[in-house]
C-alpha positions in Angstrom: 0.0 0.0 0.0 1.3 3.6 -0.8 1.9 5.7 1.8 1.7 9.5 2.0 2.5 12.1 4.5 0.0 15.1 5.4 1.2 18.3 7.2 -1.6 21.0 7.4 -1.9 23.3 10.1 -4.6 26.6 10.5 -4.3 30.0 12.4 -6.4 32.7 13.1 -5.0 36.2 13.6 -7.3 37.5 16.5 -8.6 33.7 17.6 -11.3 34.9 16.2 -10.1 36.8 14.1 -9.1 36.9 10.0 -7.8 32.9 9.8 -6.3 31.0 7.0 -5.2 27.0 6.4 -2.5 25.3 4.7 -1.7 22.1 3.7 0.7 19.7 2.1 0.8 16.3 0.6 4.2 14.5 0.8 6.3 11.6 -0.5 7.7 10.1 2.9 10.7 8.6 1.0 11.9 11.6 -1.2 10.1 14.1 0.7 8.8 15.6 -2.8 6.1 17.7 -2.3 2.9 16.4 -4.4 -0.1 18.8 -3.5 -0.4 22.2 -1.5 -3.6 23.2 -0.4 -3.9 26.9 1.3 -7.2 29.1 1.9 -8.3 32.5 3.8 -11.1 31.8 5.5 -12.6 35.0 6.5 -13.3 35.4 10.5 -12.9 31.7 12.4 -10.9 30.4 15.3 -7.6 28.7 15.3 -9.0 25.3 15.7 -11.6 26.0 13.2 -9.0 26.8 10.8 -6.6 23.7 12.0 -9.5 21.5 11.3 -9.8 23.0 7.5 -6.4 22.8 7.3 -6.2 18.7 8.2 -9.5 18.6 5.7 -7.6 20.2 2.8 -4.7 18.0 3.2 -6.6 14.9 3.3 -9.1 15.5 0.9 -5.8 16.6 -1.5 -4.2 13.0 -0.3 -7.5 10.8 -1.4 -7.0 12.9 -4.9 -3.6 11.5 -5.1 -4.3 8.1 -4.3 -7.9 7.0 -2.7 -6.1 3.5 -1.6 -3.2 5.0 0.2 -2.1 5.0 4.1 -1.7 8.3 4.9 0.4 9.6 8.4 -0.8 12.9 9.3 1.3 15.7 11.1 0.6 18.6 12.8 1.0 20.6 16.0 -2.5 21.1 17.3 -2.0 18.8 20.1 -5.8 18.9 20.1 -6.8 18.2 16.6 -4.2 15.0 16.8 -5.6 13.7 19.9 -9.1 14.4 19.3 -9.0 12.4 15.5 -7.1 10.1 17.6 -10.1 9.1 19.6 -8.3 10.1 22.9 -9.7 13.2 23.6 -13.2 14.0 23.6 -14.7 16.6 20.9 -16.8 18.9 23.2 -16.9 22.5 21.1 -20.1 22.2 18.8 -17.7 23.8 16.5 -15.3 21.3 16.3 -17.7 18.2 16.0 -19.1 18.4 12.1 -15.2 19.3 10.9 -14.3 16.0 12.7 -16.8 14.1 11.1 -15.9 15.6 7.8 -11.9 14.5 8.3 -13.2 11.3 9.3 -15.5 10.3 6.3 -12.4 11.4 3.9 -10.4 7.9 4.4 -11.7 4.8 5.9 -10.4 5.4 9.5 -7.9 2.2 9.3 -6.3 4.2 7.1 -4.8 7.2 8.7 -3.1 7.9 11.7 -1.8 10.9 13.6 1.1 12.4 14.9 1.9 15.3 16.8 4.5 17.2 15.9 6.8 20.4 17.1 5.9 23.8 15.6 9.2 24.1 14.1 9.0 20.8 12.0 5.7 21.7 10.7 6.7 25.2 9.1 5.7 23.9 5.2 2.1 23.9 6.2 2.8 27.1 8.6 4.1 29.1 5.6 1.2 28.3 3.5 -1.2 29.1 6.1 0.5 32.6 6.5 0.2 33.5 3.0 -3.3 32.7 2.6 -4.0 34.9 5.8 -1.8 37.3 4.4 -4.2 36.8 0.5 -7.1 37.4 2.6 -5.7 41.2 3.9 -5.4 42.3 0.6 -8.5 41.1 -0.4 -7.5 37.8 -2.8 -7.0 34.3 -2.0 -3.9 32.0 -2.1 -1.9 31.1 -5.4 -0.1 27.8 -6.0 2.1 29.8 -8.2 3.2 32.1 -4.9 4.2 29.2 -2.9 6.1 27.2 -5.5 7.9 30.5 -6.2 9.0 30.5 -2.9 9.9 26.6 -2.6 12.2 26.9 -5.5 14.4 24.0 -5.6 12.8 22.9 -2.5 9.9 22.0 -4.4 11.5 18.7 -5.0 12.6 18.1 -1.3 9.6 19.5 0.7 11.4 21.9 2.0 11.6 25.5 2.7 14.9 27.2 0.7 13.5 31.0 0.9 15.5 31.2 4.0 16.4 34.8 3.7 12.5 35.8 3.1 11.7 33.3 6.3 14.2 34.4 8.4 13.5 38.2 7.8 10.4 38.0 8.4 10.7 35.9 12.0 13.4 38.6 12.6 10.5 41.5 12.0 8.1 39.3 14.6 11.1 38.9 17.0 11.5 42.5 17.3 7.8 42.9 18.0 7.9 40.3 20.4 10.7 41.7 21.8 8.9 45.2 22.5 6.2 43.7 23.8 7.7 41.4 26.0 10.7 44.0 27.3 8.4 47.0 27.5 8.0 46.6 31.2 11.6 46.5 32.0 13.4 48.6 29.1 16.2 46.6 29.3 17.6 44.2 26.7 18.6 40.8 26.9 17.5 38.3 29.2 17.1 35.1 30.0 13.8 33.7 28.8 13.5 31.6 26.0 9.7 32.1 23.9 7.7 30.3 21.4 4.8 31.0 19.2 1.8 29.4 18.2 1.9 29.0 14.5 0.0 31.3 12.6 -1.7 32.8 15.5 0.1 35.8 16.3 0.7 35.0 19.8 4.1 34.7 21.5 4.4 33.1 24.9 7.1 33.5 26.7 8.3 32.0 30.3 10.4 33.2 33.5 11.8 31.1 36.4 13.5 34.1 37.7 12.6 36.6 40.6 10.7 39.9 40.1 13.4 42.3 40.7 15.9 41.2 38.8 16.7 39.8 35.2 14.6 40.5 32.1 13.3 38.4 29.3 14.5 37.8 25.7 11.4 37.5 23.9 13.0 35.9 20.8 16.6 35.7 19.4 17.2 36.5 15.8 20.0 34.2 15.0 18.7 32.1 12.1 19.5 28.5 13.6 16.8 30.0 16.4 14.4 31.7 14.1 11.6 29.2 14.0 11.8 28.1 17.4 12.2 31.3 19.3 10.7 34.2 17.0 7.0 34.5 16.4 5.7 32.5 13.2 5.7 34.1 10.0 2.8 36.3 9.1 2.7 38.2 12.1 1.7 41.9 10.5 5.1 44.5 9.9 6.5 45.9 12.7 5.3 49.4 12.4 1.6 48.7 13.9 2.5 51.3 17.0 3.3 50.5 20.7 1.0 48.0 22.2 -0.8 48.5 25.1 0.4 46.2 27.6 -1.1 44.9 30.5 0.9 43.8 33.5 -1.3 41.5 35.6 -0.4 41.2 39.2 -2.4 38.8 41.0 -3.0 40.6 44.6 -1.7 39.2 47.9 -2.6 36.8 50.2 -5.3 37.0 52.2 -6.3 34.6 55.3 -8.1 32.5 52.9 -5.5 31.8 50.3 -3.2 29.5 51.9 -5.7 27.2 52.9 -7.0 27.2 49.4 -10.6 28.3 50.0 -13.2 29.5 47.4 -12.6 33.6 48.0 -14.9 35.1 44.9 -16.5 38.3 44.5 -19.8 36.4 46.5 -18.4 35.9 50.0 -16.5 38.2 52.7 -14.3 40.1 50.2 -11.7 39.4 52.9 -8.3 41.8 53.9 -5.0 41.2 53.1 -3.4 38.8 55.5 0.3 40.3 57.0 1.8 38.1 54.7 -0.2 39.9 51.6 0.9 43.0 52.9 4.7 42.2 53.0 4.0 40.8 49.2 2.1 44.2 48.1 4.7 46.0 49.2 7.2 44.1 47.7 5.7 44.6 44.4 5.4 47.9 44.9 8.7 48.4 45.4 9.9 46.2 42.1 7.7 48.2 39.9 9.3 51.6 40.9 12.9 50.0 40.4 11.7 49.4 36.9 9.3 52.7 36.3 7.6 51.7 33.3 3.9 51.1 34.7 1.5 54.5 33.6 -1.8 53.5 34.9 -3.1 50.9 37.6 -6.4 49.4 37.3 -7.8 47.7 39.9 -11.0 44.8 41.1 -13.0 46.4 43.6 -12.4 43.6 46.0 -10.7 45.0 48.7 -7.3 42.7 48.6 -6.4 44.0 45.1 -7.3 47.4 46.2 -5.1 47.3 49.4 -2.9 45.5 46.4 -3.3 48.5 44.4 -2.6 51.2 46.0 0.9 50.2 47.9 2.4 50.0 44.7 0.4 53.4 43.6 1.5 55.0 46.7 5.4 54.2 45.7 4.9 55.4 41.9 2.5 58.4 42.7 -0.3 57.0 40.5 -4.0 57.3 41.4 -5.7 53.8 41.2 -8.8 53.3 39.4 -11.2 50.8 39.9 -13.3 48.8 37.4 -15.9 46.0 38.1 -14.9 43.6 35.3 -11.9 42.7 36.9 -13.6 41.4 39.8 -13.2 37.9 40.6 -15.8 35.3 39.8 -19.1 34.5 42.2 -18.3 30.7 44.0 -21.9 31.2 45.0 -23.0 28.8 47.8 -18.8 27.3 47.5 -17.4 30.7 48.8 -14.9 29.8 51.5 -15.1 26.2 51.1 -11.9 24.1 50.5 -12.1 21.8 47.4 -12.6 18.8 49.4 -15.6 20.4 51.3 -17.0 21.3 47.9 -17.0 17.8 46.7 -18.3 16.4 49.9 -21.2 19.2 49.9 -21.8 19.4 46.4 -20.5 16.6 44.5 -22.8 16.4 41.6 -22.6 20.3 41.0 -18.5 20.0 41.0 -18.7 17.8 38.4 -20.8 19.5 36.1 -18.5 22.6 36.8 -15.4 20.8 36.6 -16.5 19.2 33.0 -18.3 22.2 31.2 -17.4 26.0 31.7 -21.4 26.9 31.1 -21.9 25.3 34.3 -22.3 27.5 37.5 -21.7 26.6 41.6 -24.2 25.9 43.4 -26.6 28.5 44.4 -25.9 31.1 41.5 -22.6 31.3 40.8 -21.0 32.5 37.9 -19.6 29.8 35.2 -16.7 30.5 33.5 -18.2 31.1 30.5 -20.2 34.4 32.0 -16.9 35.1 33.5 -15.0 35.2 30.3 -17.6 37.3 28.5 -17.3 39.7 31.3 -13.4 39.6 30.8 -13.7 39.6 27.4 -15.5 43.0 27.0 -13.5 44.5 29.8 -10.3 44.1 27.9 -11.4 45.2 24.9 -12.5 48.6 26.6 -9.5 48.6 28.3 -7.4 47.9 25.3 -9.0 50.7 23.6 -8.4 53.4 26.2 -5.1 53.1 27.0 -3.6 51.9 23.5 0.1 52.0 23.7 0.5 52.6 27.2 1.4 50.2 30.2 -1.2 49.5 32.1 -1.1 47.4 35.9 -4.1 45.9 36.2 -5.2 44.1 39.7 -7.0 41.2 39.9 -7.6 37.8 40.2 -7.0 34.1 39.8 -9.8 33.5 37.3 -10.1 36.9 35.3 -6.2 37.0 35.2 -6.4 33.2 33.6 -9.2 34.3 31.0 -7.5 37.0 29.9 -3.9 34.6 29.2 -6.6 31.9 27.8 -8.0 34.3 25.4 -4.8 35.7 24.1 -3.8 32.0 23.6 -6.9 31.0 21.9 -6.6 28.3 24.4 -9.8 26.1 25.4 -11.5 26.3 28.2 -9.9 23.1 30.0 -7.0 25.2 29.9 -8.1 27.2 32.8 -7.8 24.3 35.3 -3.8 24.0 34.0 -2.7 26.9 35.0 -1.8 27.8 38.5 -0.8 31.3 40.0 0.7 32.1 43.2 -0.5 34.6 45.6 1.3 38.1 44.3 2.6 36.7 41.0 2.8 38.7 37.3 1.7 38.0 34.0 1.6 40.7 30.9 -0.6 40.6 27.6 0.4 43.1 24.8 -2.8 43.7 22.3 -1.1 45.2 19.3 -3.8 47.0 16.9 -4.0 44.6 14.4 -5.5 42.0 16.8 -2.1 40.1 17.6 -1.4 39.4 21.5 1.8 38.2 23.1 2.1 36.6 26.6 4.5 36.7 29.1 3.7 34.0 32.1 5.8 35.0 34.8 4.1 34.3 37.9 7.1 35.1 40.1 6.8 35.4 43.9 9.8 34.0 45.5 10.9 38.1 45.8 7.4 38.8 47.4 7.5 37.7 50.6 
C-alpha cells in the first residue's frame, strides 16, 4: 500500500479573528512535495481553521491516491488527539469538521502524529500566505508558494531562507517590544515560542521579580523558528501596544488554605503576609518605572494591592468592576474537598463544562469570560500603547492569558498562580497578542 505524508496546520490572527489554512501532501521517502492546499477563510478560530487545514490536506491526499495510508502531522495537540479518539470533541464547533476528516479515508487508514511547531513550518508558511491573500482582499496562489519553494519544491522543503528568516526577525523584534516593554532593558534570559500562525508569543520566567529581564526571541537564524514569532505576524510598524501587567494581589487569610474567595463571600483583607508581598511589588515596579496606569478589582485585597504600589509610583488607582473575581456562589470559603463532599454532583458539572455555575448562583466560567472579554477590549482601547497594571484575580487573570492563547477552556484548570505573581498581555492593533507568564513570587514575601 502507498503511503503518504499530510502536514496541514490553521491559524487565526485574532482567535477569532481573520484565519487562514495550509496544507501539504508528501512523498515520505523523497520528501517531494505532491499537493499544497492553502485558503483564507474569513473570520474563524484557530482550531476552526486547524481543522480545515487537516480537511484540505486529506481531501488533497484521497486525490492522489484513494487507496493510500496516509500519516498525518501537525502541531495542534488537540486536533491530533481528538482524531485520535483520545480526547473528547466537546466544542459544537469542532464536531461536524471532525466528522468531515473522518469520512475522507476509511479510519484504518490514517493515523496521527503530533509534531513540534518548528517541523511543521511547510504547512505554517502556507497558512500565513493565505491569511496574508485574505488582507489584501484575494485568496492564495499555487504559483506564490512554488515560487518561494524553488528547488525545495523537489525536497519538501523551505529554501526561501532569507525571506523566512526576515520576516521571523521583523516578529522577534515585535515580540521583543512587547515582552521588554516593562523593564526597558535588553537581553535576558527567557526563551519564547509561538503558536503558528496565530500571532501569539508566549514567553516564560523562572527568575525573581526584581531582577533579570526576558529575551522575547533571538534573531539568529539557527533560532528563528523556534524562538521568534511564526511568519505572518503583521510588519513591525503597527505602533506600541498597550500592555497589560497582571499582578495577582496578595494573600489573604483564605488563600493559603485554598478556600473559594470570589467576589460572593466576605471580600476578605490582606493577610500580614499579603501586605509584605504588596509592598514588595510595589517596590519592584518603581525600580523598573515603566507602569503608567493601575487598574484595579474592587475587592478589597487588590485594592489594598493596588494602591501600595500606587502609593510608591505616585499614580491614582482606578477601579473597574470587570476585573472582579468570579461569584463561587454557595462554595465561597469552602476548601475543594468540602466542595466535593457538599456538592459533588454540581462540581462535576463545573469541573466538566465552563457553562456550568456553583451551586446557588454562581458565575460559570463562561459568563466570566464574556465579562473579561469586553472589559479588555474597553481597556485595550483606552489606553492603547500605554502600560497598564491591572489588579485582579486568579480566574479573570487566567481568561484574559486563555483568550490571548486561543486556548480552550480546560485550559483554565492548567494553569496555577501564586499569591502576588505577574503575568503581561500586549494587544497590538492589528489583533495580535503576546504573553508573558511569569508568575514570580519568591521576591514577594
Amino acid at each position: 500500500m502507498r503511503e503518504l505524508v499530510v502536514e496541514a496546520d490553521g491559524g487565526s490572527r485574532g482567535n477569532p479573528g481573520p484565519a487562514g489554512y495550509g496544507a501539504a501532501v508528501l512523498d515520505p521517502v523523497t520528501g517531494e512535495t505532491l499537493a499544497e492546499r492553502a485558503e483564507y477563510i474569513g473570520v474563524a478560530t484557530n482550531n476552526v481553521a486547524e481543522y480545515r487545514g487537516l480537511i484540505a490536506g486529506l481531501t488533497a491526499a484521497r486525490e492522489l491516491a484513494p487507496g493510500a495510508s496516509v500519516r498525518v502531522r501537525m502541531d495542534s495537540k488537540l486536533v491530533v488527539e481528538q482524531m485520535s479518539g483520545r480526547w473528547k470533541i466537546k466544542h459544537p464547533d469542532m464536531k461536524p469538521l471532525a466528522a468531515e476528516a473522518a469520512r475522507i479515508f476509511p479510519a484504518g487508514q490514517v493515523r496521527y502524529e503530533w509534531i513540534p511547531r518548528e517541523k511543521n513550518k511547510h504547512a505554517d508558511r502556507l497558512a500565513n500566505e493565505a491569511m496574508d491573500a485574505g488582507k489584501r482582499g484575494r485568496q492564495w496562489e499555487p504559483s506564490a508558494s512554488r515560487a518561494a519553494l524553488g528547488s525545495g519544491a523537489a525536497s519538501g522543503t523551505d529554501v526561501d531562507a532569507a525571506r523566512i528568516v526576515g520576516d521571523a526577525a521583523a516578529g522577534a523584534a515585535k515580540a521583543r517590544a512587547a515582552l521588554t516593554g516593562l523593564t526597558g532593558r535588553g537581553a535576558g534570559t527567557a526563551g519564547a515560542t509561538a503558536s503558528a500562525g496565530t500571532g501569539v508569543a508566549v514567553a516564560t520566567r523562572t527568575d525573581t521579580v526584581p531582577t533579570a529581564t526576558a529575551d522575547a526571541a533571538r534573531t539568529a537564524p539557527a533560532d528563528a523558528d523556534e524562538d521568534a514569532p511564526a511568519v505572518g505576524w503583521g510588519p513591525a510598524d503597527l505602533g506600541p501596544p498597550a500592555t497589560f501587567v497582571l499582578l495577582r494581589h496578595g494573600e489573604t487569610p483564605l488563600t493559603p488554605e485554598k478556600r473559594f474567595s470570589g467576589s460572593g463571600g466576605t471580600d476578605p483583607e490582606l493577610s500580614e503576609a499579603g501586605l509584605r508581598q504588596a509592598e514588595a511589588a510595589a517596590t519592584a515596579f518603581a525600580a523598573r518605572g515603566r507602569i503608567q496606569h493601575i487598574v484595579s478589582s474592587p475587592m478589597v485585597r487588590c485594592r489594598q494591592t493596588a494602591a501600595a504600589v500606587g502609593a510608591r509610583l505616585g499614580l491614582d488607582v482606578l477601579v473597574d468592576e470587570g476585573l472582579r473575581e468570579a461569584d463561587f456562589g454557595a462554595w465561597e470559603g469552602l476548601t475543594f474537598a468540602e466542595v466535593r463532599e457538599r456538592y459533588p454532583d454540581d462540581l462535576d458539572a463545573w469541573l466538566a463544562s465552563p457553562k456550568a455555575a456553583p451551586t446557588g448562583g454562581g458565575e460559570s466560567f463562561a459568563t466570566v469570560g464574556r465579562r473579561v472579554a469586553a472589559t479588555r477590549d474597553r481597556l485595550v482601547a483606552k489606553y492603547q500603547g500605554r502600560t497598564v497594571l491591572l489588579v485582579t484575580h486568579v480566574t479573570p487573570i487566567k481568561q484574559l492569558v486563555r483568550l490571548a492563547l486561543g486556548a480552550p477552556p480546560e485550559a483554565l484548570f492548567r494553569m496555577e498562580l501564586d499569591a502576588a505573581s505577574l503575568s503581561a498581555v500586549s494587544y497590538y492593533a492589528d489583533g495580535n497578542a503576546s504573553v508573558r507568564l511569569l508568575n514570580e513570587t519568591s521576591h514577594l514575601r
